[in-house]
C-alpha positions as CSV (number, residue, x, y, z in Angstrom):
1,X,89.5,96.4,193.0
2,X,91.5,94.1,191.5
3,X,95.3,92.7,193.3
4,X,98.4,94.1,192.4
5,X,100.4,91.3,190.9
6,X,104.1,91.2,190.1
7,X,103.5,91.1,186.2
8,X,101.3,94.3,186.7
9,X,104.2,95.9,188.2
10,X,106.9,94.7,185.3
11,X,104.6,95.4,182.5
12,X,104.2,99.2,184.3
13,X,108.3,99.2,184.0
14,X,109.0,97.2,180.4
15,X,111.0,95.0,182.5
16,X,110.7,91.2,183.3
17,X,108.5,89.6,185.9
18,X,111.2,87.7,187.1
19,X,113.6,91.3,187.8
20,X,110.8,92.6,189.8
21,X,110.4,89.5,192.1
22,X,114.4,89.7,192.3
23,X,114.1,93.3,193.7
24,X,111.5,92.9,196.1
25,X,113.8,90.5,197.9
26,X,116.6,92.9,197.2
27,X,118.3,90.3,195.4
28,X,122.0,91.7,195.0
29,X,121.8,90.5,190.9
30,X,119.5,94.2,190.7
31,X,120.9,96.9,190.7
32,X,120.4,99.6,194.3
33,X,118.4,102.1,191.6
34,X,116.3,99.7,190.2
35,X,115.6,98.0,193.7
36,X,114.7,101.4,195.0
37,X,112.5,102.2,191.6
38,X,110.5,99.2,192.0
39,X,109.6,99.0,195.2
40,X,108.7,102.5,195.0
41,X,106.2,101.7,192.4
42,X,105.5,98.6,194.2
43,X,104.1,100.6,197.0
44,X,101.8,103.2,194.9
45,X,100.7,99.9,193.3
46,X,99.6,98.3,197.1
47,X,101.3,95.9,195.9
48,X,101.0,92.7,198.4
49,X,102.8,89.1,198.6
50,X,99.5,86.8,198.0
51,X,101.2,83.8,199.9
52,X,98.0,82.1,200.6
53,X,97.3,82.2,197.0
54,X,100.3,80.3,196.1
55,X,99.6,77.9,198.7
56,X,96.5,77.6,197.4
57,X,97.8,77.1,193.7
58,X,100.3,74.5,194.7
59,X,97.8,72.5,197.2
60,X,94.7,72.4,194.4
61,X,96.8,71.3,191.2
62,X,97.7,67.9,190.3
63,X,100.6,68.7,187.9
64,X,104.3,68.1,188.4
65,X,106.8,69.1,185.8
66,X,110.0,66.9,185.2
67,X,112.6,68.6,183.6
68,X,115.8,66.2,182.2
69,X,118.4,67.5,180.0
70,X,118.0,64.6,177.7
71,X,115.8,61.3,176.7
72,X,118.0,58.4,175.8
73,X,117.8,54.7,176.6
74,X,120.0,55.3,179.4
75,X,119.2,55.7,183.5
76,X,116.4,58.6,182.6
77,X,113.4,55.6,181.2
78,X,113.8,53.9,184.5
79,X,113.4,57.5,187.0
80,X,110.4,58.7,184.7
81,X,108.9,54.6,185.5
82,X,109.5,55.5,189.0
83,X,108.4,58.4,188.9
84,X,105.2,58.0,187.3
85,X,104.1,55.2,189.6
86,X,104.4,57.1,192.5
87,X,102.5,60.1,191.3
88,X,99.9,57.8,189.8
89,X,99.0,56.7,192.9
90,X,99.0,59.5,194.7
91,X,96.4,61.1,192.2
92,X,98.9,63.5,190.2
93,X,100.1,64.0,186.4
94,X,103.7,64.7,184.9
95,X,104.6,67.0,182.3
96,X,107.5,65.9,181.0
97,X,110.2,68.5,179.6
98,X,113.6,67.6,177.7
99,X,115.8,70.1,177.6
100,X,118.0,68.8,174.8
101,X,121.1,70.1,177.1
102,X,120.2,73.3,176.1
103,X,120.7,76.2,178.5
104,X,117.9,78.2,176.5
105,X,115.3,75.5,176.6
106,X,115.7,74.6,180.1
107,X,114.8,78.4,181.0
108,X,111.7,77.7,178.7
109,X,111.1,74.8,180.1
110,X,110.9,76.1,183.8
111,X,108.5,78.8,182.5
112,X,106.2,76.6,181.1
113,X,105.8,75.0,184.3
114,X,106.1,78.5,185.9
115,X,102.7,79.2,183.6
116,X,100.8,75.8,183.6
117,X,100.7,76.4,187.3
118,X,102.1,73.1,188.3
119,X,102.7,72.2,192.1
120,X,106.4,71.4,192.2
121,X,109.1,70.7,189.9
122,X,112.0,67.5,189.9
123,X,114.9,68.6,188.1
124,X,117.9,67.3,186.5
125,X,120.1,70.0,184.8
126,X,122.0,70.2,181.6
127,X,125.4,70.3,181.2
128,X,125.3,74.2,180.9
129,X,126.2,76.4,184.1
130,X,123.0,77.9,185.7
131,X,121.9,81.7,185.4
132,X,119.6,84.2,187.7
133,X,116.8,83.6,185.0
134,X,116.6,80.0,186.1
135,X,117.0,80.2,189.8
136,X,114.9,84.0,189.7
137,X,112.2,82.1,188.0
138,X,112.4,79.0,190.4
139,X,112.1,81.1,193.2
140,X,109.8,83.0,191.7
141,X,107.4,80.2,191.6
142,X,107.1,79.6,194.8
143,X,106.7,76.0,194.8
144,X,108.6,73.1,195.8
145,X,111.9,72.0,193.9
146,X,114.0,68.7,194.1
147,X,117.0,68.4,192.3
148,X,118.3,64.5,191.0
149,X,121.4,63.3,189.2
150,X,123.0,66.7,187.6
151,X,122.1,68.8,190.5
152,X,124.0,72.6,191.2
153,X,125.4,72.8,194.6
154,X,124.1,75.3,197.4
155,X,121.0,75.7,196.4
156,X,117.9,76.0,198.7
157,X,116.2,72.2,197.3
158,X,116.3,68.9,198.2
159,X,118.0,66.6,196.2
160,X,118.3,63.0,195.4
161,X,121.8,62.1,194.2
162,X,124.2,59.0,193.8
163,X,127.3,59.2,196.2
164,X,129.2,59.6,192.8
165,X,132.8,60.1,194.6
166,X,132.2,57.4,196.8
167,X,130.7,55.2,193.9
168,X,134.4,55.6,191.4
169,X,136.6,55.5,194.4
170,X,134.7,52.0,195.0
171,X,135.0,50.9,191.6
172,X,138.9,51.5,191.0
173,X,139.4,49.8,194.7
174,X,137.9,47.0,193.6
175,X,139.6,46.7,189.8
176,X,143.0,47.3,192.4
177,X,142.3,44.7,194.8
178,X,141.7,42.4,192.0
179,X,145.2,43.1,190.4
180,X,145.0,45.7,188.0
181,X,147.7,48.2,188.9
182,X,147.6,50.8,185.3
183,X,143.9,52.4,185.1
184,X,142.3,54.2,182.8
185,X,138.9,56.2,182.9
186,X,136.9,57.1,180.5
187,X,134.3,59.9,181.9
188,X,131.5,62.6,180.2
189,X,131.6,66.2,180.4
190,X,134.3,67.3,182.4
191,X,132.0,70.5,183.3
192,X,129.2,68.4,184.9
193,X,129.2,67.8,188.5
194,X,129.3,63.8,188.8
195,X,131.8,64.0,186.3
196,X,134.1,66.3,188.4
197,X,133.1,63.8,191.7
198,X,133.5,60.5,189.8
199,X,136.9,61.6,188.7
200,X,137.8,62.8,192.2
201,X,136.6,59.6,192.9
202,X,138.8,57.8,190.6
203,X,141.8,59.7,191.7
204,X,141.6,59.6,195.2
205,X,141.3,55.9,194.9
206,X,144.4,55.0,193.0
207,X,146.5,57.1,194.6
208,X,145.7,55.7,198.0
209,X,146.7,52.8,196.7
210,X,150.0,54.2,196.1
211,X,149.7,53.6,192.1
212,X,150.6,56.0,189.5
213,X,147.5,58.6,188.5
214,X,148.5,58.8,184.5
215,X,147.3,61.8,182.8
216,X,147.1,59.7,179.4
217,X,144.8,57.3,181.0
218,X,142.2,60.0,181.7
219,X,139.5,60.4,178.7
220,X,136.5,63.2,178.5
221,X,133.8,62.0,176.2
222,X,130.7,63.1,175.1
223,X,128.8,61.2,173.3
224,X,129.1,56.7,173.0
225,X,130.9,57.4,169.4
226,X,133.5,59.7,171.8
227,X,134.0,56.8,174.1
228,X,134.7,54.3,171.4
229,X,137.5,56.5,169.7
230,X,139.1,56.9,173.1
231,X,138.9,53.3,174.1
232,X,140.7,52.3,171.2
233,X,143.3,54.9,171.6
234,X,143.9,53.4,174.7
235,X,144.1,50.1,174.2
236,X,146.8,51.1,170.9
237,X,148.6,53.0,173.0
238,X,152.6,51.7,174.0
239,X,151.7,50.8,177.7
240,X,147.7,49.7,177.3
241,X,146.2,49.7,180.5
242,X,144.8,47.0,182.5
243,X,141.6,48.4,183.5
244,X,139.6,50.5,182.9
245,X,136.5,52.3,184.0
246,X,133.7,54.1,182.5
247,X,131.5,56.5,184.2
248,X,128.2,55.9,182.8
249,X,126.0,53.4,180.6
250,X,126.5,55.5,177.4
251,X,130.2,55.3,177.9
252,X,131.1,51.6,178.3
253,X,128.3,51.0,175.3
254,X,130.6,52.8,172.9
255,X,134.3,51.9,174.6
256,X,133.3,47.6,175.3
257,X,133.7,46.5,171.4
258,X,137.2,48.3,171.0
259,X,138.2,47.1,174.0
260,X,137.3,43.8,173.0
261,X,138.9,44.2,169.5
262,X,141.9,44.8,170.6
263,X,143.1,41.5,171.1
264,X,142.9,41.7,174.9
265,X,141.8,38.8,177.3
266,X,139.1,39.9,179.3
267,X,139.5,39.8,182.5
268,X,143.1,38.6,182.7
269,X,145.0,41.1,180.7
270,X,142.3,43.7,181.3
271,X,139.3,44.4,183.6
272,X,136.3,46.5,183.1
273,X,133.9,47.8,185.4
274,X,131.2,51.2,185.1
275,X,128.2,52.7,186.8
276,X,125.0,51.4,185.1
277,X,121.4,51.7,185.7
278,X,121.5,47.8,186.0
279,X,119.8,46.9,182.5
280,X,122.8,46.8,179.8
281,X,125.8,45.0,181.3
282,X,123.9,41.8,181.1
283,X,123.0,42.5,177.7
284,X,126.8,43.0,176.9
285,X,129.3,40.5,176.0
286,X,131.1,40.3,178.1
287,X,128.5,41.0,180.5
288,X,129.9,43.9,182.5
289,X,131.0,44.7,186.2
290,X,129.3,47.4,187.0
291,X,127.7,49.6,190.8
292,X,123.8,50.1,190.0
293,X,123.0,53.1,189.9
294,X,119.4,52.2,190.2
295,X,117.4,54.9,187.6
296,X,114.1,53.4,189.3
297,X,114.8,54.3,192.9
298,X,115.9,57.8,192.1
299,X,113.0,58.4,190.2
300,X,110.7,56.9,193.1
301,X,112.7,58.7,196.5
302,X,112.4,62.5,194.4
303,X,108.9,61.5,193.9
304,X,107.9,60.8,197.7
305,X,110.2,64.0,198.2
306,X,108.1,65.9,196.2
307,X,104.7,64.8,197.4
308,X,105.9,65.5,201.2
309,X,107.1,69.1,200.2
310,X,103.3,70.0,198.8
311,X,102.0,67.9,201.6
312,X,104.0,69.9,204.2
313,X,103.9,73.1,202.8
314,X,107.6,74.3,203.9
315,X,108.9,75.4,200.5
316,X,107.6,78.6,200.3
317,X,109.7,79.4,203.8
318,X,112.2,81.5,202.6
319,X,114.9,79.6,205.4
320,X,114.4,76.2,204.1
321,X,117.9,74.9,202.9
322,X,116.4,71.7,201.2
323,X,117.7,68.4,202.2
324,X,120.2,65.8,200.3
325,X,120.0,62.2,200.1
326,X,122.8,60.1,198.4
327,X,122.5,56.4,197.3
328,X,125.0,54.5,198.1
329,X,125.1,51.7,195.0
330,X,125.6,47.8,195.2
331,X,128.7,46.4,193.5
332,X,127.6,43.7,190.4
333,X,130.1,41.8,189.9
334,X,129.6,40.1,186.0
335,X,132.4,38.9,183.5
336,X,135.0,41.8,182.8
337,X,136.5,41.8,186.8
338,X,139.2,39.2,188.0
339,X,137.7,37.2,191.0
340,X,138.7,38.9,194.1
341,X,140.9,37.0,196.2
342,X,140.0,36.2,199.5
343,X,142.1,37.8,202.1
344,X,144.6,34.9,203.6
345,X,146.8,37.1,206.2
């Protein structure tokens, strides 16, 4: 006689596989009517968890999806090289999935891992706010799931992420300790995440220094096009500043030239400093002060994450929390900072 699967019991109802897991772990997003329906039929079905065929699923395949919200030349080339090398040698494949920063085709995306039967899932989210189809279907799964760079808070997976408060607060000490006492930031998309904790960051920091936090020196931009526009709005305005930092490599790529066309010395009259995967400051000019946020590491620690969730089998434990680890990033220090003085009290 053949098993009673979940799908059997959705296609029986005209409903979604994913609302019938959902139900039979009285998730509170179903309704008390529909729980009770579905578990009635559930039980006429003999329907059974097969948890020994989803540890066997995950254990026996050799596929790992990667899901980013974007490809660009920026940060995401140097995880998938890090990625890849570990998986290589440890005898697995990648299916790689853009989502484009679409909230629709990261739902895809996650179901086309969900039917290729792959053994875990790294993920970087879009820009979009998550919904109960993604996480249902995540869950649904039953397979590991680590999180880097645009991760969503509280959820049950481990993630690999850059201390990004810790990493703006560090670079806005740094432009202060080096003189600059008017700073301006130019960040992405104020719904993301990093961009909320880099601007935290950035605020904490000069305000501990007992400078003023200037609303007009605070820039959102969302594209290298965005950044330029605003950098140059900047450096027009009245009272310029006289530094400035930008959150990410796509950022200071479009702000640099109008900073540098604006007349400006650089460092003297203005410093510069971002968060960089490492490659592009040098290839800048001026090359660039920047705290490496190092793509290739990232890519590499969710990697050897990932293998030691299939190896240890703890994902499918419905208790499991999922672990964090943060990368604390080195300070580079190029052509666009003042030399930092050396302390003489």
């Amino acid at each position: 006689m053949k098993r009673t699967t979940i799908k059997d019991i959705a296609q029986q109802l005209g409903i979604n596989p994913s609302t019938v897991s959902r139900a039979l772990k009285d998730h509170p997003d179903i309704g008390a009517a529909l729980r009770a329906e579905i578990k009635q039929l559930a039980a006429q079905m003999h329907y059974r968890p097969n948890h020994m065929a989803v540890y066997l699923r995950q254990r026996s395949s050799k596929l790992i999806g990667l899901i980013v919200p974007e490809v660009t030349m920026f940060f995401y080339p140097s995880v998938m090289k890090g990625i890849q090398n570990v998986l290589h040698d440890a005898g697995y494949n990648l299916i790689m999935l853009p989502s484009n920063e679409s909230l629709e085709r990261e739902v895809e995306n996650i179901r086309i891992c969900y039917e290729n039967d792959v053994a875990g899932i790294m993920l970087s989210f879009s820009r979009y706010r998550h919904t109960s189809e993604q996480l249902s279907t995540l869950e649904e799964m039953g397979a590991p799931v680590v999180m880097f760079d645009k991760i969503i808070d509280d959820l049950p997976y481990d993630a690999i992420i850059l201390e990004d408060f810790q990493s703006a607060y560090s670079a806005i000490s740094h432009l202060i300790a080096t003189g600059c006492k008017k700073i301006a930031g130019i960040f992405g998309n104020p719904d993301l995440r990093i961009t909320q904790l880099r601007l935290d960051g950035f605020k904490q920091a000069i305000r501990d220094a007992g400078l003023e936090c200037r609303d007009e020196y605070i820039c959102f931009s969302n594209s290298s096009y965005e950044a330029e526009r605003d950098a140059r709005h900047l450096m027009a305005s009245a009272d310029p500043p006289d530094g400035i930092f930008a959150m990410t490599d796509e950022i200071i790529i479009g702000s640099l030239p109008s900073i540098v066309r604006s007349g400006k010395n650089i460092p003297e009259e203005c410093s510069i400093i971002c968060i960089s995967d490492g490659f592009l400051p040098y290839c800048l000019h001026p090359k660039v002060t920047f705290l490496h946020h190092d793509g290739y590491e990232v890519g590499k620690l969710t990697a050897q994450r990932m293998l030691k969730l299939i190896e240890e089998g703890v994902f499918p434990n419905k208790n499991y929390k999922g672990t964090v680890t943060m990368l604390k990033p080195p300070l580079i220090e190029l052509g666009t900072t003042k030399t930092l003085k050396p302390n003489t009290k």
